[in-house]
N, C-alpha and C positions, 0 to 999 in steps of 0.2 A: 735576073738569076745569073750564078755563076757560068764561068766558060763552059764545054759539053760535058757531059761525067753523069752521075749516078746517083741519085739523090734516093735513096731508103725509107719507108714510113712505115716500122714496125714497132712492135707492142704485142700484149696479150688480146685475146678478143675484148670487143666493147670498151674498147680505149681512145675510143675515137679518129682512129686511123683515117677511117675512111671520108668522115667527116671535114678533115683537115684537106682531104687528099683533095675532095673535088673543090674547095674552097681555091686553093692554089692551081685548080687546072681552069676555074675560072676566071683567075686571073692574068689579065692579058700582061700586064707588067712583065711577066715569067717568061714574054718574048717566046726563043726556041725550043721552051719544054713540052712532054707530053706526058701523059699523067697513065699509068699502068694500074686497073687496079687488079690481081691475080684470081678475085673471087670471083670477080665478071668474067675473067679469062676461061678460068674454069666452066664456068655456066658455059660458056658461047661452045665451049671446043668438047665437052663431055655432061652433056646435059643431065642423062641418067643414069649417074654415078653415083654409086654410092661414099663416094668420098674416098675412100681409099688412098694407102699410102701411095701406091703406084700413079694414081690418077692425079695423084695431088703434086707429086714429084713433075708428071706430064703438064702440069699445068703451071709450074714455077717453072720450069724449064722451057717452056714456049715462051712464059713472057722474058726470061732472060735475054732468049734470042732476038725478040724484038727489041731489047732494049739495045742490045750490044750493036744493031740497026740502027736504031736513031742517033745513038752517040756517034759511031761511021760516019753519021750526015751531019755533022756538028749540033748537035740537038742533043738538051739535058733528058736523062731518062729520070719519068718519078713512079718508083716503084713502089706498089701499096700492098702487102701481106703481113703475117703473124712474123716472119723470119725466125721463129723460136729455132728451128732443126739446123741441127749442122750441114746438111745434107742442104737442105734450103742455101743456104748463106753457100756451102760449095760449090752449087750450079752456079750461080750465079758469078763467083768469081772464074770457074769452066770458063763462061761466057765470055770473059773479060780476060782471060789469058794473055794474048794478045795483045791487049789494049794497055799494057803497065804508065802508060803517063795519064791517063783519065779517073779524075776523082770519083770515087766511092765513097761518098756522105753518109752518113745516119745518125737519122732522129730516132728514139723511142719512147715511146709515150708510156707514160706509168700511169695507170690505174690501181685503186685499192680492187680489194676484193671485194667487199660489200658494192662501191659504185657498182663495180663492173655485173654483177648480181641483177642490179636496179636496171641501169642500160639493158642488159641482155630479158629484163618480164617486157621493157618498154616497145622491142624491137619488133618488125611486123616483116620478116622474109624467114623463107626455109634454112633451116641448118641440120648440120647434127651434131650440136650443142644441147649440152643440157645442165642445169645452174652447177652441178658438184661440178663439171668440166673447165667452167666458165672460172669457178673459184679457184677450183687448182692451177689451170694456168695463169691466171692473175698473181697467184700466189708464189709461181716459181716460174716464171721469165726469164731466160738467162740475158741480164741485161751490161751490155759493154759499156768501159771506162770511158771507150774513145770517143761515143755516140751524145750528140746531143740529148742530153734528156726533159721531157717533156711532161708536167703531171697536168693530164689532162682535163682534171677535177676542178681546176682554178681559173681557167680561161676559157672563152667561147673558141667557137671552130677557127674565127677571122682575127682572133686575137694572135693564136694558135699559129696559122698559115701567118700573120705580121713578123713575127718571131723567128721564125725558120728564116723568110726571107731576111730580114736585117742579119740572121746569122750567117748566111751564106754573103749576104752582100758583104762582110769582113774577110769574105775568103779564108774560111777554116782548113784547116792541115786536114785531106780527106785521113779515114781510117786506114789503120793496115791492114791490109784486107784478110791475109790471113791468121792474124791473131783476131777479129775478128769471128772469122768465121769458127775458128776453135772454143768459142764460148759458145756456139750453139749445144743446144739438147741435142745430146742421140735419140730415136725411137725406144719407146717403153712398149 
């Protein structure tokens, strides 16, 4: 993996984020990364939550600051959430204020609407998703120019994670961060 910085793996739900995400945290090649995923974060730090935007913001926001920790210690952050909200993508560059020579990568995975439908009957953990939810954000992802893009539909998980890394091992221009972050969604 590249020098320490910020490595993103957002997408709409059932785009396989997560999928990708622990493929690449088990791989030891990745040396000094660690791998964030935000939904785990959430569970551990607000178990019964009802989700909420506060909760949800409280729980991008923690992993932020872990990550903006590990990059400190020269170690790549791999950050795994939806990043649809502006607000989302703005913590996290908050986090990163400070740190303006540290890259900020992103991959986002594209999913259809229908896959993401089929993924989401196949899946066996709690949410509060439900398939019109599932469609409509597949359907309107506010997805960046700057961002690796990824359709998830054509490649397995470790094809997936091969790809990221050879892109990174070219040492890609990170994004801007704050053009970036101004394509996220507002809350509706």
């Amino acid at each position: 993996m590249a020098n320490s910085g910020v490595l993103v793996l957002a997408g709409p739900p059932c785009a396989g984020k997560s999928s990708v995400g622990k493929v690449l945290a088990a791989d030891s090649s990745h040396g000094r990364s660690s791998y964030i995923e935000v939904d785990a974060l959430f569970s551990l730090l607000l178990p019964g939550s009802d989700r909420n935007r506060d909760d949800r913001m409280l729980a991008y926001d923690a992993a932020h600051v872990l990550a903006r920790t590990l990059v400190e210690r020269g170690r790549t952050a791999i950050l795994e959430c939806t990043y649809a909200r502006h607000e989302q993508r703005a913590s996290l560059l908050k986090a990163m204020a400070d740190l303006p020579a540290a890259p900020l990568w992103v991959v986002e995975f594209y999913v259809s609407p229908d896959d993401a439908i089929e993924r989401f009957r196949r899946r066996d953990q709690a949410t509060d998703l439900d398939e019109d939810l599932v469609r409509e954000r597949a359907q309107n992802f506010p997805y960046s120019d700057q961002a690796l893009r990824l359709v998830s539909s054509t490649a397995t998980p470790d094809d997936l994670a091969n790809q990221i890394t050879t892109w990174l091992r070219h040492q890609p221009e990170p994004v801007d961060r704050d053009l970036w972050a101004s394509t996220g969604r507002g809350w509706s």
